[in-house]
C-alpha positions in Angstrom: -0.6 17.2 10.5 1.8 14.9 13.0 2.3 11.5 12.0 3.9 9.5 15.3 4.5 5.8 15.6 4.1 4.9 19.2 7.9 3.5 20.8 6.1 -0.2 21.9 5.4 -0.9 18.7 7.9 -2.9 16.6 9.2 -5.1 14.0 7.9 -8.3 16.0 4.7 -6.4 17.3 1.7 -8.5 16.4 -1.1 -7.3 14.2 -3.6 -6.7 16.9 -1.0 -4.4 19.0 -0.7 -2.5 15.5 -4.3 -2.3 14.6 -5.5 -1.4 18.4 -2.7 1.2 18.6 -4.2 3.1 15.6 -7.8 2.4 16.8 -6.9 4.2 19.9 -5.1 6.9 17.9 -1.7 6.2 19.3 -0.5 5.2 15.8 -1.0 7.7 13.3 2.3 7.3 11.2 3.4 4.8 8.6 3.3 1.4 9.3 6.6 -0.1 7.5 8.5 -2.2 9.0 5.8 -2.7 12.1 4.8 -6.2 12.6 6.9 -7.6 10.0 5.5 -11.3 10.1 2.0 -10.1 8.9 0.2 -9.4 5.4 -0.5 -5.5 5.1 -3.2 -4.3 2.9 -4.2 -0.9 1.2 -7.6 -0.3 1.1 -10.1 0.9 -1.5 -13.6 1.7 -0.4 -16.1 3.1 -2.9 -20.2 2.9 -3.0 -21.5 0.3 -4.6 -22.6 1.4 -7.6 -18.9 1.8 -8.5 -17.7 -1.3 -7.0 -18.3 -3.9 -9.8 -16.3 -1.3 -12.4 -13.6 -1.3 -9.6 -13.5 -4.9 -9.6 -12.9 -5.2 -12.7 -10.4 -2.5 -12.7 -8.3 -4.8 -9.9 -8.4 -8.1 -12.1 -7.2 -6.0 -15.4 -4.4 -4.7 -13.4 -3.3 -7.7 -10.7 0.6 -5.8 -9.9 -0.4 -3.3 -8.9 -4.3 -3.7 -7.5 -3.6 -7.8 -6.1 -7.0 -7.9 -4.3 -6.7 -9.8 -1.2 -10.4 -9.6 0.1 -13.3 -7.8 -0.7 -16.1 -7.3 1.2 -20.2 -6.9 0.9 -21.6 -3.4 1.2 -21.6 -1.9 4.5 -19.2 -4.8 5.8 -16.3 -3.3 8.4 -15.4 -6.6 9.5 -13.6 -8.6 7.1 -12.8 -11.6 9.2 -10.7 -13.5 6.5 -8.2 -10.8 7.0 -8.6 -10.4 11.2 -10.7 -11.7 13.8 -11.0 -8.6 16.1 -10.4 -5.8 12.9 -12.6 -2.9 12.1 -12.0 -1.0 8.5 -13.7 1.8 10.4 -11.0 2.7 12.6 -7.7 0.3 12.7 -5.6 2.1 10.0 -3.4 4.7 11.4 -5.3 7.2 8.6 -7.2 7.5 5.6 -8.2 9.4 2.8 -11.7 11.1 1.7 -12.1 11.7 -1.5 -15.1 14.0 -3.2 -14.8 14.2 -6.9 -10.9 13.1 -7.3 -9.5 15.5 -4.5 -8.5 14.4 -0.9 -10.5 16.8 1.3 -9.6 14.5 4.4 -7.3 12.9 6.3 -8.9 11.5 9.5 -7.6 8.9 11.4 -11.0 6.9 12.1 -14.1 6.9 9.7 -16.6 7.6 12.0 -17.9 10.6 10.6 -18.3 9.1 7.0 -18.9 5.6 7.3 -22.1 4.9 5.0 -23.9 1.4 4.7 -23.4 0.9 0.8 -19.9 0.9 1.1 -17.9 -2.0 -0.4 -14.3 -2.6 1.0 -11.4 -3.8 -1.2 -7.8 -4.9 0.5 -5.0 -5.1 -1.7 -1.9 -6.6 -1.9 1.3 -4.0 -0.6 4.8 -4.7 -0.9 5.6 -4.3 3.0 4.9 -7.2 3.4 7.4 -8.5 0.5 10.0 -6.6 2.3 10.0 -9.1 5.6 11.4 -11.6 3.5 13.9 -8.8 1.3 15.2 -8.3 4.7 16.0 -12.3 5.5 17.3 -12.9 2.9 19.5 -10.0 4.5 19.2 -6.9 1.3 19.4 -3.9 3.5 16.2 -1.6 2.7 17.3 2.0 3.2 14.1 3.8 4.6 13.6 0.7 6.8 16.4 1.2 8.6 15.9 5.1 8.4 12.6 4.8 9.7 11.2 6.6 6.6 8.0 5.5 4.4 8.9 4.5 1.1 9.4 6.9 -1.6 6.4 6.3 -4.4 6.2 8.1 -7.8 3.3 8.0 -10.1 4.6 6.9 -13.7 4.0 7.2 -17.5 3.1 3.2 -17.6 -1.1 3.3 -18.2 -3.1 0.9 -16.7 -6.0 -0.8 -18.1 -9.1 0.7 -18.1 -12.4 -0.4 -16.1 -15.5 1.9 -16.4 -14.4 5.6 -15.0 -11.5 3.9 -13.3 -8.0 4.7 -15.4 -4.7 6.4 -14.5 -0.8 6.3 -14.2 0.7 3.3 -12.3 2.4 4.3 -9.4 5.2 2.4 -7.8 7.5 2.1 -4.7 11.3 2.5 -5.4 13.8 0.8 -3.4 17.6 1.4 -4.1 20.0 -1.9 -4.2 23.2 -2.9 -4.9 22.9 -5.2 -8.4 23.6 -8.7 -6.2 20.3 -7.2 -4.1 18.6 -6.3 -7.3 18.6 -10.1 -8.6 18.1 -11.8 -5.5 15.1 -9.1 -4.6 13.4 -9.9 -8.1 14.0 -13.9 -7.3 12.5 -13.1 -3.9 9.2 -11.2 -5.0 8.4 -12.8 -8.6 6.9 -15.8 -6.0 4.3 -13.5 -4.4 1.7 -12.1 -6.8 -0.7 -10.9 -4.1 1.9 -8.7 -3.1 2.7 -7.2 -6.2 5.4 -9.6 -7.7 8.6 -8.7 -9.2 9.7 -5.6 -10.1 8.4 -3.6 -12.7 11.6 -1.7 -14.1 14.9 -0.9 -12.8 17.3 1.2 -13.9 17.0 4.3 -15.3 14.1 6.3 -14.0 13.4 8.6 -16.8 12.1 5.7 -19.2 8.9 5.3 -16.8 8.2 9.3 -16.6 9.9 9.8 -13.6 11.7 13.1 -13.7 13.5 12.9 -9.9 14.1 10.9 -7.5 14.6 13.1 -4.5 10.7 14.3 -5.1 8.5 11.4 -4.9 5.1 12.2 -5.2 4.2 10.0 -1.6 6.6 8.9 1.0 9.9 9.9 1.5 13.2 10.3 -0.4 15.8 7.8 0.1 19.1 8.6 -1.6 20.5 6.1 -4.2 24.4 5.7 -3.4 26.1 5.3 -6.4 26.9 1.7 -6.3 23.0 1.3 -6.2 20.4 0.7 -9.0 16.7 2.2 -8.1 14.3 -1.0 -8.1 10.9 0.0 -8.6 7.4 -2.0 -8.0 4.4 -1.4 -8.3 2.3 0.2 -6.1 -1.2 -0.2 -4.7 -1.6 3.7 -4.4 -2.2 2.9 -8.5 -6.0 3.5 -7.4 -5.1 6.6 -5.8 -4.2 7.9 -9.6 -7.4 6.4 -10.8 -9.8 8.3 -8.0 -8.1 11.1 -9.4 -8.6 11.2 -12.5 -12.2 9.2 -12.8 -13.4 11.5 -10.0 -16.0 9.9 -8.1 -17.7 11.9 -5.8 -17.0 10.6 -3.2 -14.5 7.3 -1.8 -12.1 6.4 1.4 -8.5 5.3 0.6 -5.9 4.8 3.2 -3.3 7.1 3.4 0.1 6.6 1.7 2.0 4.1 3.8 -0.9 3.7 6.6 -2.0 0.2 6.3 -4.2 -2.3 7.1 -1.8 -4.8 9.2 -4.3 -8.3 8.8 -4.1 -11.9 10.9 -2.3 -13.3 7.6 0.9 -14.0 8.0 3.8 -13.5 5.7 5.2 -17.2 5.2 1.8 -18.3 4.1 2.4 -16.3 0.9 5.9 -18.3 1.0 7.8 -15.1 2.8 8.8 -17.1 5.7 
């Protein structure tokens, strides 16, 4: 399945460029470091009769589910987040889940849009990494042009009806100077996942290698370099999984919802 990232779009690209690019199809790759001043969002979207239990499941675990809207059932326009932006079709691509395995991967929703859907947006640390980068840390797969590397870890998160799992996180490598500043940087934005949940040693959060993450793509650690690691809002992902509902949309890993909001209003600037 090819990925590509259309050559107009950039770093100072606005959202609407972004959005309209993977609404026509032209963007079906990741979206890091693509329109760097805005808010991007994961998405969860489940029936209704799950959504309350999913709610819940956010507001027990805010670092790694930070909701940032959520919308009523059958809702594809959540205008908080953009003012011409369709859920339906403005991620480069999504996810379909039946019964806890991805069956799907399409880049619109067209085919499976239903009206008793319920939207959730969440929090994702690309947009924490617009203001790593002025503060001038160098992020590796930015400037390789790679997703970032996730791994699904032995931290639990807390139960909500069905929904349970593994966390899952992002890991970025930095030098120890980067390391403070970057949890000094983050701690300040909780709807993008905050500060960091471990660094060092990867083992002691169940992660066995770092050149195999379980989404994205490896980045090497140079040896002068600790491995930061955040949480994640592919955390849900895990909890489709292993709750198995029979059926939900999720974006794809490093695909995202690039909103109106801008990055300096959640003090990024």
């Amino acid at each position: 399945m090819t990925s590509t990232v259309p050559t107009h779009l950039h770093e100072n690209s606005s959202a609407l460029d972004v959005r309209l690019a993977a609404r026509s199809g032209q963007l079906t790759g990741h979206t890091s470091g693509l329109a760097r001043h805005h808010v991007q969002a994961n998405l969860a979207i489940l029936p209704k009769a799950l959504a309350d239990d999913f709610l819940r499941y956010c507001q027990r675990n805010p670092k790694p589910c930070p909701l940032l809207a959520v919308g009523e059932p059958g809702q594809y326009r959540l205008t908080e987040l953009g003012h011409d932006l369709d859920i339906r079709t403005d991620l480069p691509r999504y996810r379909v889940w039946q019964s806890g395995v991805v069956v799907d991967e399409p880049t619109d929703l067209a085919a499976v849009w239903r009206d008793d859907l319920v939207v959730f947006a969440l929090g994702c640390s690309f947009s924490f990494e617009h203001g790593l980068l002025a503060a001038g840390i160098r992020l590796r797969h930015v400037e390789q042009g790679r997703n970032v590397a996730m791994f699904r870890t032995n931290i639990p998160t807390r139960r909500a009806g069905p929904f349970q799992g593994p966390m899952v996180v992002t890991m970025r490598p930095l030098k120890a100077a980067d390391a403070i500043r970057a949890v000094q940087i983050t701690s300040r934005v909780p709807e993008v996942h905050g500060a960091p949940v471990h660094i060092g040693d990867p083992s002691l959060i169940g992660i066995s290698d770092l050149s195999r993450p379980d989404y994205g793509d490896a980045v090497e650690v140079m040896p002068d370099e600790l491995p930061v690691f955040w949480a994640c809002g592919v955390t849900p992902q895990a909890a489709i999984a292993a709750s198995k509902p029979a059926f939900c949309v999720t974006h794809a890993p490093g695909c995202m919802l690039v909103t109106d909001r801008l990055n300096d209003q959640l003090g990024l600037g």
